[in-house]
C-alpha positions as CSV (number, residue, x, y, z in Angstrom):
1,X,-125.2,186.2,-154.0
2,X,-126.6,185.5,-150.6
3,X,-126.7,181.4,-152.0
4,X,-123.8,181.5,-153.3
5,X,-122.8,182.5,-149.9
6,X,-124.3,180.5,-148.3
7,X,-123.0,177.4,-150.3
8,X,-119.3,178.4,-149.3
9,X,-120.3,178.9,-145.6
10,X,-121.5,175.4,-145.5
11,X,-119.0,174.0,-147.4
12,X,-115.7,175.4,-145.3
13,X,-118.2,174.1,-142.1
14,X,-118.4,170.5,-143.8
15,X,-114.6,171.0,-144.2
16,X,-113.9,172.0,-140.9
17,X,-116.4,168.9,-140.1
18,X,-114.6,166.4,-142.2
19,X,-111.1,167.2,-141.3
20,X,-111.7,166.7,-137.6
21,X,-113.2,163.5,-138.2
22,X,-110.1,162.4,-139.8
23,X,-107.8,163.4,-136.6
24,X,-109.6,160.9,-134.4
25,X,-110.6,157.7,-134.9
26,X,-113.9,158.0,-132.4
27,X,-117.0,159.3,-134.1
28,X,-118.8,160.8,-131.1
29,X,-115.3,162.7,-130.1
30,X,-115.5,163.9,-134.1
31,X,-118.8,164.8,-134.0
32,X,-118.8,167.0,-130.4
33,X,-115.7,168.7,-131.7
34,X,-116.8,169.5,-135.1
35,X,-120.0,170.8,-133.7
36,X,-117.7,172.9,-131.0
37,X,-115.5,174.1,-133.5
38,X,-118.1,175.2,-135.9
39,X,-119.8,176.8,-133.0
40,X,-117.4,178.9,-132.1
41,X,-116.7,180.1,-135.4
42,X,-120.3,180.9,-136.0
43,X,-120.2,183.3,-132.6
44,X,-116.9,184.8,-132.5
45,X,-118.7,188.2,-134.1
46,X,-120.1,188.5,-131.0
47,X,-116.4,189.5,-129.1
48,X,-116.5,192.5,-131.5
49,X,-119.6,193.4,-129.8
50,X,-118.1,193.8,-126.2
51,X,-114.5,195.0,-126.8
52,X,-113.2,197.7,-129.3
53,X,-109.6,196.5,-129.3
54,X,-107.2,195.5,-132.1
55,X,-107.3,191.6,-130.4
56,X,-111.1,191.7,-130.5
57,X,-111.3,192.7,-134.3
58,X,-108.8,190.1,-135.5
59,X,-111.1,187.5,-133.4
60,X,-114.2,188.8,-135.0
61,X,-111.9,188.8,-138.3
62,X,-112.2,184.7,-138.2
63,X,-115.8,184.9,-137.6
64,X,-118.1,183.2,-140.4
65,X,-120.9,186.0,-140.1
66,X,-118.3,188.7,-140.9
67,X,-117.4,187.1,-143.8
68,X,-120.8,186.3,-144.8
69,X,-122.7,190.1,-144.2
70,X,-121.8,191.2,-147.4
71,X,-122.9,187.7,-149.0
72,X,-125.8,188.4,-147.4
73,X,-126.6,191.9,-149.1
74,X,-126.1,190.9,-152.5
75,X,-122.5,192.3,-152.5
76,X,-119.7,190.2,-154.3
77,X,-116.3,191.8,-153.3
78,X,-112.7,190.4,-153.4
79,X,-111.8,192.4,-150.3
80,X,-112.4,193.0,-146.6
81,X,-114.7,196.6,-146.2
82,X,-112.2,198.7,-144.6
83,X,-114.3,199.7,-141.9
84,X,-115.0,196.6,-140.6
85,X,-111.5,195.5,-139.9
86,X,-108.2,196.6,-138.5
C-alpha cells in the first residue's frame, strides 16, 4: 500500500506540475510555480499543528501528507478517518 501510495502522490504532483506548465508559456515561470505550488501542498499539515480551528483542519484537509498517513501504514480506505477531519 505505502507504493501504491506513493505512485498517486507523485502522480497528482506531476499533474499539478504539468497543468501549470500549460498556463504559461515561460518554462522557468512553470517550473518555480509548479515547485511552489507543490510545496505548499506538501506543508500545509503543518497549519494543523499550530491552530485547532475548523479553518485550520480544512487547510490541513488539502494537505498531501494527510492524505497519504494511512497510505503510509498499509491501510487502504475509501474514506477520511473521522478523527482527523471536521
Amino acid at each position: 500500500m505505502g507504493y501504491l501510495g506513493l505512485l498517486l502522490q507523485g502522480g497528482a504532483l506531476l499533474a499539478i506540475g504539468t497543468f501549470i506548465s500549460t498556463c504559461t508559456r515561460n518554462q522557468i515561470v512553470a517550473g518555480v510555480a509548479g515547485f511552489a505550488i507543490c510545496l505548499l501542498l506538501w506543508v500545509l499539515d503543518w497549519v494543523s499543528a499550530f491552530e485547532t480551528s475548523v479553518t485550520a483542519k480544512i487547510i490541513s484537509y488539502m494537505s498531501v501528507l494527510t492524505h497519504y498517513e494511512s497510505f503510509s501504514k498499509g491501510v487502504l480506505d475509501s474514506k477520511a478517518s473521522s478523527s482527523t477531519y471536521p
